[in-house]
BABA-48263 format. One record per residue (C-alpha): residue in one letter; x, y, z. Coordinates in steps of 0.1 Angstrom, whole numbers, plus 2048, in hexadecimal, padded with zeros to 3 digits. Example, Ala and Ser with C-alpha at 12.3 -4.5 7.8 and 13.67 -1.06 7.14 Angstrom:
residues 2
A87B7D384E S8897F5847 
end
This chain:
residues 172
X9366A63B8 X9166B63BB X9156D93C5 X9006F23CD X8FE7183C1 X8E77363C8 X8CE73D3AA X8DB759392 X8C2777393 X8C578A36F X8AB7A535F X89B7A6343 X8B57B432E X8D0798335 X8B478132E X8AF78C30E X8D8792306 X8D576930D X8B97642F6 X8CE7752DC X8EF7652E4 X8D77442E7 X8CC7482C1 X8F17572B1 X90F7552C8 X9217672AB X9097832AE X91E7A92B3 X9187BF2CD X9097D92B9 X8EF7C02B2 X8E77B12CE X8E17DA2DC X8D17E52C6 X8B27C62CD X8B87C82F1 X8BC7F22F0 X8DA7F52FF X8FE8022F9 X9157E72E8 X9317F3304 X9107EA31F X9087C930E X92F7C030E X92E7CC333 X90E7AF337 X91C793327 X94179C339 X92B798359 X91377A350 X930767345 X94476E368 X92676237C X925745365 X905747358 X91373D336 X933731320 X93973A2FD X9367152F5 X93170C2CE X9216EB2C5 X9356D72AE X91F6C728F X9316A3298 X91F696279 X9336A9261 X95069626E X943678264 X93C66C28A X91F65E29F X9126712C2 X90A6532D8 X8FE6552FC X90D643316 X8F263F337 X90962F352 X8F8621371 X90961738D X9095F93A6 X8FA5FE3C8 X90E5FD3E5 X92A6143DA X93C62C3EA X9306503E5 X94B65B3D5 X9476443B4 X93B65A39E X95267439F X97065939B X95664C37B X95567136D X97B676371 X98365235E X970668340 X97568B343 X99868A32B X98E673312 X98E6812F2 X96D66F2E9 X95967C305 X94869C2F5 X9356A331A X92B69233C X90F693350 X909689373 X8E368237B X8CB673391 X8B065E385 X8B663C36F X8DC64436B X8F3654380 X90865C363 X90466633F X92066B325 X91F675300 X9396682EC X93E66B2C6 X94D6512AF X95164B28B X94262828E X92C6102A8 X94F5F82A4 X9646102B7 X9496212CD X9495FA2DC X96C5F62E2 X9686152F4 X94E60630B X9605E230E X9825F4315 X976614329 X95860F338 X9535EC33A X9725E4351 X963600368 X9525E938D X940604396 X927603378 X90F5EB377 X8FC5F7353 X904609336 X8E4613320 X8F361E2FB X8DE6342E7 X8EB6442C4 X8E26662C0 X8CD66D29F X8C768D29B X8C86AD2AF X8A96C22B1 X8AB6D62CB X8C86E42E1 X8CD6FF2F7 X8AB70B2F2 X8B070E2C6 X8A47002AF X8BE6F129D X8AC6F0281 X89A70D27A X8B0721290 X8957322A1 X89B7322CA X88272E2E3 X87C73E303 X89773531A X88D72833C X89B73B353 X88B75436A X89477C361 X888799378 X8717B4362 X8837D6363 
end
């Protein structure tokens, strides 16, 4: 279900308590005050708050890899003449299975895209003929395996380093 939500206003200093939490979520307090020159009982008070307005989740990102499994991409488009309320019913088919790391609902050439991982291109295709296959309302699934991650979240996942993040801030 698409909904829609008032834009977030944040200054500077949130802005850059993201950037920091962007780059290290591990980072302390202390440390994060002592860039952004604030009090770690402030900072703690900012995150507290930009968390509640759900501007951000202490997500970590799981290095599938070292598991020994493969991040494929599922893009999902669905048949015309529908009704409107396919895609949520699509999305709920997925949202428990333990495969399914996330799902997105977009517009453009698929109305659906899933990431899966598996541990070989044999079981992520019994996953397709025996979950998504049997599903009428899809009318193509483009696979694509995931090579290498090079970006995320606005880091570099190599050399660590975070970009700006793109989101508007008000200058104190």
């Amino acid at each position: 279900m698409l909904t829609s939500r008032s834009a977030v206003k944040i200054d500077e200093k949130d802005y850059l308590i993201l950037k920091i939490l962007t780059s290290d979520v591990m980072t302390t307090f202390r440390n994060i005050s002592k860039q952004v020159g604030l009090s770690p009982p402030s900072v703690s008070a900012r995150i507290k708050r930009l968390r509640e307005m759900g501007v951000f989740d202490p997500t970590i990102h799981v290095d599938f890899d070292r598991f020994g499994l493969t991040r494929y991409t599922l893009g999902l488009t669905l048949r015309t003449g529908i009704p409107p309320d396919s895609r949520a019913k699509i999305v709920e088919r997925f949202i428990d299975e333990p495969a399914v790391t996330s799902i997105w609902t977009t517009s453009g050439e698929h109305d659906v895209v899933i990431h899966v991982v598996f541990s070989s291109s044999y079981k992520l295709m019994r996953f397709i003929d025996m979950k998504v296959r049997p599903i009428s309302e899809i009318d193509t699934i483009d696979v694509s395996e995931v090579l290498e991650a090079v970006k995320r979240d606005s880091k570099n996942v190599k050399s660590k380093s975070t970009s700006d993040i793109p989101i508007p801030f008000s200058s104190s």
